[in-house]
Residue, then its C-alpha position, 0 to 999 in steps of 0.5 A: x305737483x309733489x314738494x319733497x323737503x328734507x326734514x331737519x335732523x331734529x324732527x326726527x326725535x326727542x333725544x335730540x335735545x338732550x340726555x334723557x332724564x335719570x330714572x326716565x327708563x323707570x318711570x316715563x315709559x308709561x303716562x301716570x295718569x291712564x288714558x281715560x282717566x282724568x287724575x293720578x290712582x295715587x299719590x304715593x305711585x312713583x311714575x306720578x311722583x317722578x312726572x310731576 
C-alpha cells in the first residue's frame, strides 16, 4: 500500500518566508566556514562578516 500526500506550498522553498536578504546574492551563496573546516579563514572576510 502507497500513501500519496501533497506537500504544502511552503515546503517547497525558503523564499516562501520572506525576501531575501540584501546583499545575500553576494555573500550567502557559499558557507563561510569551508566544509571541513572548523572556523572562519578569516575574520575581516565579508561572507563570514555578512553570516555572522
Amino acid at each position: 500500500m502507497t500513501a500519496v500526500t501533497q506537500v504544502p506550498a511552503f515546503c517547497e522553498g525558503i523564499q516562501y518566508f520572506g525576501d531575501a536578504l540584501p546583499g545575500f546574492d553576494t555573500y550567502g551563496q557559499a558557507p563561510a566556514i569551508a566544509e571541513g573546516s572548523k572556523a572562519i579563514a578569516a575574520p575581516t572576510d565579508p561572507t563570514a562578516v555578512y553570516q555572522t
